[in-house]
N, C-alpha and C positions, 0 to 999 in steps of 0.2 A: 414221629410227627412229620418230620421230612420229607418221610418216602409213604406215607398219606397224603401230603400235599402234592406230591409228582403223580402220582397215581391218579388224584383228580384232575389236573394239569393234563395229563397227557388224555384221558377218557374225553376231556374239554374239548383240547384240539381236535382227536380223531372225529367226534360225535359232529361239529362245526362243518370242518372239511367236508365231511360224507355228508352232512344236511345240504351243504352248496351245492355237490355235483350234484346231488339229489334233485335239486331243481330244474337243472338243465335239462329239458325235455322229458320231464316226467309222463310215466302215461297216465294218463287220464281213467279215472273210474268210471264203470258204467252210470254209478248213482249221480257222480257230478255232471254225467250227459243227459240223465232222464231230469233231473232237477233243473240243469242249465238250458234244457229246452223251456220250459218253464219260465225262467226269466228271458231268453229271447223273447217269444211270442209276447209275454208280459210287458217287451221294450217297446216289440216292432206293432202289436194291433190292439194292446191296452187292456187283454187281461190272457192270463193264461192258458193251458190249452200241450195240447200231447199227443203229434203224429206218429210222433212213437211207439208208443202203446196204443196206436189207432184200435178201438171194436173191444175195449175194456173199460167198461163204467161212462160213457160216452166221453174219454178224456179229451179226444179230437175235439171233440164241438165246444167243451170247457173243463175246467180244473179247477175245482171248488175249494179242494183237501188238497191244499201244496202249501209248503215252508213260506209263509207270505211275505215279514219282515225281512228273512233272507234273500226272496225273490224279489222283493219292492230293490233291496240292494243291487243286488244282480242284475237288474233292468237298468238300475240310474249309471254303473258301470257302464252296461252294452250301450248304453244313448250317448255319455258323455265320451268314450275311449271304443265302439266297437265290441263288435262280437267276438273271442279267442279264447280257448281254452286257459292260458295262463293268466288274463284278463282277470278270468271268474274265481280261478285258483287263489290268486295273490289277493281277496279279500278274507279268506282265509289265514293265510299267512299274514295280516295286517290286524286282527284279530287275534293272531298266537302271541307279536308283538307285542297287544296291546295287556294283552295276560300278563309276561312275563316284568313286565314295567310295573305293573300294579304287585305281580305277587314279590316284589323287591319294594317299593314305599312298603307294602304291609308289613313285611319280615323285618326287612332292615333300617328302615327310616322312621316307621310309623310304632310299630308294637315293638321291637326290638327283641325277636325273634332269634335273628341269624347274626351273626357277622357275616361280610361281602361273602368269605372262601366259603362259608356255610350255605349264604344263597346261591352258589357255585357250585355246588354238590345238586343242591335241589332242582336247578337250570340243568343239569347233566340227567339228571332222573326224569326229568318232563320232555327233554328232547328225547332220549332215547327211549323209551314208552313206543314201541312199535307202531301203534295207533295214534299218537301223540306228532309221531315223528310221519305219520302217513296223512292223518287230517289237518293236520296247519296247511297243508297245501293240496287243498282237495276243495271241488265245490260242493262240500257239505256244511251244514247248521253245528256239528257238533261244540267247535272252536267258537264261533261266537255265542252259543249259550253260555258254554262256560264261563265265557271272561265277563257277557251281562251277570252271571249267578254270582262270579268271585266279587263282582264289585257291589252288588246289593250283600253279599254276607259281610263286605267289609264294614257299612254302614251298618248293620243289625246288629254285629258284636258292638261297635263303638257303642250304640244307644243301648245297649245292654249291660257293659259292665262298666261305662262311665257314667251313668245314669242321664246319658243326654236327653235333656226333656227336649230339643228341636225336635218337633215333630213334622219338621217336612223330612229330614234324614229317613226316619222311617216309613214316612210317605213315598219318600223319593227309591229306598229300598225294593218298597212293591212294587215301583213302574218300572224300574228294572227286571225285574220277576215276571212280570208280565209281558214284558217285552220279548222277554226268553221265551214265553212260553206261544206268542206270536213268531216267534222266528221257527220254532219247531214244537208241537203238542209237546214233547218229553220234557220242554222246560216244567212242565207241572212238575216234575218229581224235584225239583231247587225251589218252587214256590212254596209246594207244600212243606216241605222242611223247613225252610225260613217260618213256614206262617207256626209250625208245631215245636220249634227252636224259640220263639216268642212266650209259648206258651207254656210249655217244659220249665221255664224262668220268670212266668208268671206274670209277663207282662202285657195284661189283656186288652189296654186300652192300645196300645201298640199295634198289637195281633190286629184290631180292628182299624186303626190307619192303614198299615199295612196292605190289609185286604183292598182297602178302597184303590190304595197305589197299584196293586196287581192287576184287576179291574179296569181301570185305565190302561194301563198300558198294554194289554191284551185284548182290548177295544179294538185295537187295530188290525186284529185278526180277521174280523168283519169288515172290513173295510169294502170289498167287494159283493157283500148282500146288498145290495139294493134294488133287488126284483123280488118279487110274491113266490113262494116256492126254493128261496134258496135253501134254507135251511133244509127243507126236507130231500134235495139235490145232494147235499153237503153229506148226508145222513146216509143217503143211497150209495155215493161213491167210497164213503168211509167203510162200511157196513158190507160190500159185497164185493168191493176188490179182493180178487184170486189170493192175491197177497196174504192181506189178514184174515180171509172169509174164513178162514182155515185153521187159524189161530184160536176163535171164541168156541171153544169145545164148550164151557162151561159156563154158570150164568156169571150173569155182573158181579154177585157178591162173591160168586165160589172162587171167580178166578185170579184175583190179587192173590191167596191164598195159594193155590195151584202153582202161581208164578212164583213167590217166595220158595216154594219147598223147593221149585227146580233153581232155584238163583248160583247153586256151586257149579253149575255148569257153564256159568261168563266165565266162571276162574278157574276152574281146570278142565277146562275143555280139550287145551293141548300145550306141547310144550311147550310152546313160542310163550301161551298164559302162565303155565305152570310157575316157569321160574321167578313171574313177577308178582304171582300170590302168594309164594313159600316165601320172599324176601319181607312181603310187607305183611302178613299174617304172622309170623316170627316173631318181627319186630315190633309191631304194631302191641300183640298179647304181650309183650316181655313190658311195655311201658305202660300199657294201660292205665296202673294205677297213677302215675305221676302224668300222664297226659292228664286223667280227668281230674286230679288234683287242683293243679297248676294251669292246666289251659282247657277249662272247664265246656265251654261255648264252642269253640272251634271241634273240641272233639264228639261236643251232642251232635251238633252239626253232620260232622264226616258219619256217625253211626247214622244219624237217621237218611240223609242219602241214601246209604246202604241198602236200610228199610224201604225208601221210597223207590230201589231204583229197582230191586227184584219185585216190587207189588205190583208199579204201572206200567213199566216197559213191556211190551208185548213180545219182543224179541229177546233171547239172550247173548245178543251180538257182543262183542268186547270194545267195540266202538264206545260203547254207552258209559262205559267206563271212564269216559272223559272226564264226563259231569261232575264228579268227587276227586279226580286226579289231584288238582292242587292241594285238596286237603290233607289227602291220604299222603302224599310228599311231605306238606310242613310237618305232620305229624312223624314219620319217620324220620325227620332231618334231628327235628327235637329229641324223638329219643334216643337217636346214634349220638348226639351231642350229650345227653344227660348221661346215659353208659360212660362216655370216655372223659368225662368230667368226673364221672364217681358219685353225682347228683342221685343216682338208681344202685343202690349193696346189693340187694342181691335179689335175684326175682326167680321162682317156681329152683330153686337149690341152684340156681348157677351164678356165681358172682359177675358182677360188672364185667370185669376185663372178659369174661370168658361167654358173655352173652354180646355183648361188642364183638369180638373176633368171629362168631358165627354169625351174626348179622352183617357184619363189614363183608365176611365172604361169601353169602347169598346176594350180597350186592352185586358182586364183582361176578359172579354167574349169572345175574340177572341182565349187568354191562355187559357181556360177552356175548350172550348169547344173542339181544337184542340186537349189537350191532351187527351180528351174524346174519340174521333176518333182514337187518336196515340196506343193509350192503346188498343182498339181493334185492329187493325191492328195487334202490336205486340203478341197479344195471340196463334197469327195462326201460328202454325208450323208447316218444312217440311223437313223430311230427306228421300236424298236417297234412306237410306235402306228402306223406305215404300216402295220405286218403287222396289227396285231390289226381296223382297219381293211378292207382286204380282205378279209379272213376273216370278217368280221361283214355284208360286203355280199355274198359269193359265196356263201359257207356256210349262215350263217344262225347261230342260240346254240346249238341242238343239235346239236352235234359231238362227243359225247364216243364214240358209236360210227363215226366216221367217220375212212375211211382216205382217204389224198389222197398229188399227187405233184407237189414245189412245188423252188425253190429252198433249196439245205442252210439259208440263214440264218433262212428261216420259222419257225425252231425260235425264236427269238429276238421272244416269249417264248412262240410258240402249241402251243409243245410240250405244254404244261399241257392242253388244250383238243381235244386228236386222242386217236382210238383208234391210229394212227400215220400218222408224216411218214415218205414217202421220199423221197429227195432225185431233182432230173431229173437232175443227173451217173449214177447206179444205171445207164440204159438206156445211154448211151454206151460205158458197161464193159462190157455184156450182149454192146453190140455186134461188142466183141473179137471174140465166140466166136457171135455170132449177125448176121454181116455186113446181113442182109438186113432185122434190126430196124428198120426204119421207117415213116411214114403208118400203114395201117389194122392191121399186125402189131404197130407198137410201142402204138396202142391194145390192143390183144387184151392182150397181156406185162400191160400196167398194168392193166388189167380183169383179170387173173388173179391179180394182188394182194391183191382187193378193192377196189379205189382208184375212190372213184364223184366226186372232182372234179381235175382237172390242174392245174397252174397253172405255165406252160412258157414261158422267157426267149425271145429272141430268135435266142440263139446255139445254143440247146438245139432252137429253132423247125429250124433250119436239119440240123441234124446227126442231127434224128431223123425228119425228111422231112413235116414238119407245118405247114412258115411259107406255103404257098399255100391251108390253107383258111381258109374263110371266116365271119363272122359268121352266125350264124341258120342254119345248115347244120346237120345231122346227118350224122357220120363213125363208122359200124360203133356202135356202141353208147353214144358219146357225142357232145352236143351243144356246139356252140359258141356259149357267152354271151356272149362278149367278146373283140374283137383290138384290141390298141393298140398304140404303142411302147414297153411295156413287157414286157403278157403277149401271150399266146393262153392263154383259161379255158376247160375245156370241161368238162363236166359230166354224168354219166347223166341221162336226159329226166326220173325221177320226182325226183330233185333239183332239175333244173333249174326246176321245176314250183312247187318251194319258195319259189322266190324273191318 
């Protein structure tokens, strides 16, 4: 037991430590740039909008289909504190907080769950969570759906197996649910479990408050229809961005269906997945019977997530994984606790002790290896000044009438300083539908923008047929000032001339 406790002790400290340097100058995701443009414009001209992806679904002109309650957030940040990458991060992170407070009342204060060192084990599992450990501080929706879903499941179970007849509790459930599902569509897949969690338990007048709470508080997803035509704008940008256009191979009903069968592919996609599907599918099968036994509600719950989250996710990113994270931890913590307690004899011919010691060390693979990942992740760092930096050596100070075509994070802080940023992802999207975008055509596309300097990654170099030219060359109408192992910069000659 001793050297069980040091072993959590010491995974504590290291997981802490590396979440802090973690923070210091994190880089920034493309998604938290395409999103956090979003809430700028949404701060600075009062509704949203995407220089970024300028000339896809007319996002420049507006942005109908964005994370709104997320962004209504991100906007009252940038008004009341400024615009700044860590700014929009640290709502994120103020969010994972607010999870981790709540999933300690419910384990250890409230249902009596854990013991402290127990909910110490399950805080070591959620930070290290690779994705866990990447989005509490990223400006994505992931983190805050979660902690609205955890906290309407906390109210659902209460009014479920304490038979609370307050019916605002389960009122107040679904405006949480709904909220989620305003802050990001995916919250649907925590609604719709809540609302079939209800009703799996038979509690239909419930299920029907409920509804009405979700309802509401997903009301606020509209919030910005108020012209003749939104909706079918809404419909236009949902429906034929490059993104998902590509996605709906199948009809409406086939493809819930479709997306279920492919759903082992969030989880074993790759190792980094691997190790933490084989820890919690282990473990998970080894308890089954005494979860659903004993914590009947919480585990319909975490199964139909499951359900809900290979039917409606469109992607099978490992991000999405978020959404049932908490549950799938209390559930694990509980049955490593009942193994080593003796609570569980014997399951599928392996007794207790000896499905405990394989579970404890898929753990301990799954901590290793995570932090292996975490440690890289955290190495990468990125400050503004790097952008404002290039931008003062390529550019020059007068840029306020200048369009350019850079990586989404350049926005971070040089948004202030362009007549506009497109991002280079834009042309890869073009590409869907314009195969042959590349070399002297994909210059022409970005010279049709207005865009008189580029500034194009490696990977971006390669996919838009541009990583073989050369320094000091002249390609169709702009010049190349610089290749390195970061960019290729190319430039119109009367800019270039600037320098």
């Amino acid at each position: 037991m001793k050297k069980e406790r040091y072993t959590y002790y010491f995974f504590l400290a290291a997981g802490i430590l590396l979440y802090l340097y973690s923070l210091w100058e994190r880089v920034p995701d493309i998604d938290g740039a395409w999103i956090g443009e979003n809430a700028y414009w949404l701060a600075k001209v009062g509704y949203a909008k995407s220089e970024l992806i300028r000339g896809i679904t007319s996002q420049e002109t507006l942005t109908i289909i964005h994370h709104k309650l997320f962004n209504l957030t991100g906007a009252l940040i940038i008004k009341a504190f400024g615009f700044s990458v860590f700014k929009l991060k640290a709502i994120s992170l103020f969010f994972f907080a607010v999870l981790m407070f709540l999933s300690y009342q419910y384990t250890v204060k409230s249902r009596q769950l854990f013991s402290k060192k127990e909910w110490i084990l399950f805080f070591i599992l959620m930070l290290y969570f690779p994705w866990m450990f990447k989005y509490s501080f990223v400006y994505r929706p992931e983190v805050m759906i979660t902690t609205l879903g955890f906290a309407s499941f906390i109210l659902l179970e209460q009014s479920i197996i304490t038979k609370n007849k307050r019916a605002y509790s389960v009122w107040f459930a679904g405006l949480l649910m709904g909220l989620a599902i305003a802050t990001h569509l995916n919250g649907i897949v925590l609604a719709t479990s809540g609302f079939f969690l209800l009703i799996l338990n038979k509690k239909h007048k419930m299920a029907l408050l409920y509804s009405v709470g979700t309802l509401m508080g997903l009301s606020i997803y509209f919030y910005d229809f108020y012209q003749p035509g939104y909706f079918d704008f809404w419909y236009y940008q949902f429906f034929n961005s490059p993104t998902v256009k590509d996605m709906h191979e199948y009809s409406v009903w086939l493809e819930p269906i479709i997306n279920l069968l492919n759903e082992h592919m969030r989880y074993f996609h790759n190792f980094k997945i691997i190790v933490f599907s084989a820890f919690i599918l282990f473990t998970l099968i080894i308890g089954f019977k005494y979860l659903y036994r004993n914590h009947k509600v919480l585990t319909q719950f975490a199964l139909l997530m499951f359900l809900f989250t290979g039917m409606l996710t469109i992607h099978d990113t490992r991000k999405y994984i978020l959404l049932n994270l908490p549950y799938i931890f209390i559930l694990v913590v509980i049955t490593m606790k009942a193994l080593r307690d003796g609570r569980i004899n014997q399951t599928f011919k392996l007794k207790a002790r000896t499905a405990y010691l394989i579970s404890f060390s898929l753990m301990l693979i799954f901590l290793m290896v995570s932090f292996g990942f975490n440690l890289n992740y955290s190495m990468k760092k990125f400050s503004s000044e790097q952008n404002r930096a290039l931008s003062l050596k390529y550019a020059g100070e007068n840029t306020s009438s200048m369009n350019i075509v850079t990586p989404l994070t350049f926005i971070f802080n040089e948004i202030e300083y362009y007549n506009q940023i497109q991002g280079e992802v834009c042309y890869t999207e073009f590409q869907k539908a314009e195969p042959n975008l590349k070399g002297l055509k994909f210059l022409e596309k970005a010279e049709s923008f207005g865009n008189e300097l580029l500034i194009i990654t490696p990977y971006y170099q390669n996919k838009l047929g541009i990583n073989n030219f050369e320094k000091g060359k002249q390609y169709g109408n702009f010049l190349v000032v610089e290749k390195n192992d970061d960019f290729i910069i190319l430039k119109k000659p009367h800019r270039a001339n600037d320098q």
